[in-house]
C-alpha positions as CSV (number, residue, x, y, z in Angstrom):
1,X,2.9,16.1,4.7
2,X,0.4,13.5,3.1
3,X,-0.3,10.0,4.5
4,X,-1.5,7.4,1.5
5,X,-3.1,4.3,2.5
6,X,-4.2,1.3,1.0
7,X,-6.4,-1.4,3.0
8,X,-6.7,-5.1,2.2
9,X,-8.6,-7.3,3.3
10,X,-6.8,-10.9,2.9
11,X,-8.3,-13.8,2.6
12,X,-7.7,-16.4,5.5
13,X,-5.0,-18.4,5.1
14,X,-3.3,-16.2,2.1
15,X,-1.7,-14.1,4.5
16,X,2.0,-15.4,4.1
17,X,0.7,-15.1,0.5
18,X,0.0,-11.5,0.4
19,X,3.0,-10.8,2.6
20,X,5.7,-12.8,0.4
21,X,4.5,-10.3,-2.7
22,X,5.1,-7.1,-1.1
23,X,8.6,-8.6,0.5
24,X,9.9,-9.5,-2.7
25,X,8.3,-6.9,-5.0
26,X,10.4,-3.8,-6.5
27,X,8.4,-1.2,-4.8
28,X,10.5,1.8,-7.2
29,X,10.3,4.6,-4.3
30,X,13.7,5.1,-4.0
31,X,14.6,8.3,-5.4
32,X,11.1,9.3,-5.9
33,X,11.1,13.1,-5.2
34,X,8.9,13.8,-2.2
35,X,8.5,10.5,-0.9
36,X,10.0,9.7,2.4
37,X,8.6,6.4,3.9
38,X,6.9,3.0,3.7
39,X,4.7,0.6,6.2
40,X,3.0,-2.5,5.6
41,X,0.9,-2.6,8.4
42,X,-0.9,-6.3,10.0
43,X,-3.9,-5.5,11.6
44,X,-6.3,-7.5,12.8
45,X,-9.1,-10.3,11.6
46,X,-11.9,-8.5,9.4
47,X,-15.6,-9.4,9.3
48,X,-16.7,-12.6,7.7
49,X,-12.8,-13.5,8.3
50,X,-9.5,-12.7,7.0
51,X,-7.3,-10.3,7.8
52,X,-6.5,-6.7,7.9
53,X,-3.8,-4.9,5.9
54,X,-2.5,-1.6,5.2
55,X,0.0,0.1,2.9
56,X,1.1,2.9,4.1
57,X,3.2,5.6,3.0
58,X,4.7,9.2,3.9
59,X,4.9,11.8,1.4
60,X,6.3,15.3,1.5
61,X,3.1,16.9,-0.2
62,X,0.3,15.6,-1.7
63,X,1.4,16.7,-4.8
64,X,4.2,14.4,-4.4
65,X,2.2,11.4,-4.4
66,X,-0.4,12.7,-6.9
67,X,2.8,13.0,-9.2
68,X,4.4,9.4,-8.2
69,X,0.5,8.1,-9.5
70,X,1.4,9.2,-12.8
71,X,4.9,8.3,-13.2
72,X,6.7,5.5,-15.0
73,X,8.0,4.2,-11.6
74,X,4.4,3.6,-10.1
75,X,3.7,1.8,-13.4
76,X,6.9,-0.5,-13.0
77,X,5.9,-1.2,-9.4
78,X,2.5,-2.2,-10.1
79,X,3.2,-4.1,-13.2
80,X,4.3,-7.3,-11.4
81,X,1.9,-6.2,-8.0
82,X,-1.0,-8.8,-8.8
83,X,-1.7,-11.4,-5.8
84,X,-2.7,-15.0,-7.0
85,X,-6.5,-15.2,-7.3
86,X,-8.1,-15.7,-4.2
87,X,-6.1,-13.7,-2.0
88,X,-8.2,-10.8,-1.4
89,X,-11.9,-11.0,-0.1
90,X,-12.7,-7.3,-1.7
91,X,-11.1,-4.4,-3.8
92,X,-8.0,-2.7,-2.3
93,X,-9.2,0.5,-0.8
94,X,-7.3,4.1,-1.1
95,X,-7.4,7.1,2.1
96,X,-5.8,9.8,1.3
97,X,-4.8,12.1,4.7
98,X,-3.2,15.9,4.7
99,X,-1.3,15.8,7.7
100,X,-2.6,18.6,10.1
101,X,-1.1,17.9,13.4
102,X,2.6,16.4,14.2
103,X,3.5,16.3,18.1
């Protein structure tokens, strides 16, 4: 199993903002082989202010991400993905995770 994650840090008072995009975005996963789940995780307030995110999602292999990266579907989803200017206070960040232990 592989874990992808992507953190953003949201500027304050864009959060209903940034969560209005992913709500009503076409995310394209369904059907993608290997893929098997979706989070978008609130965390909490990030230095100099504004708020923690994460996506997160569950993939059979890391292949199966890798491949969902290059596909037409990842390009559809991201096509429309962009958050009005001002919404983030820094780059979204990738973390990639092979998943070693499941209890």
């Amino acid at each position: 199993m592989f874990i992808a994650m992507n953190r953003f840090h949201v500027a304050p008072g864009r959060e209903e903002d940034f969560e209005s995009l992913w709500r009503n975005r076409d995310s394209y996963l369904d059907g993608v082989p290997g893929f098997q789940e979706f989070h978008l995780l609130r965390g909490g307030e990030v230095e100099g202010g504004g708020t923690l995110y994460s996506s997160h999602t569950i993939w059979a292999t890391r292949q199966a991400f890798e491949d969902w990266t290059n596909s037409e579907a990842f390009k559809q989803a991201h096509a429309d993905a962009r958050a009005p200017k001002g919404t983030y206070l820094s780059h979204p960040r990738l973390e990639g995770f092979d998943v070693i232990l499941t209890l």
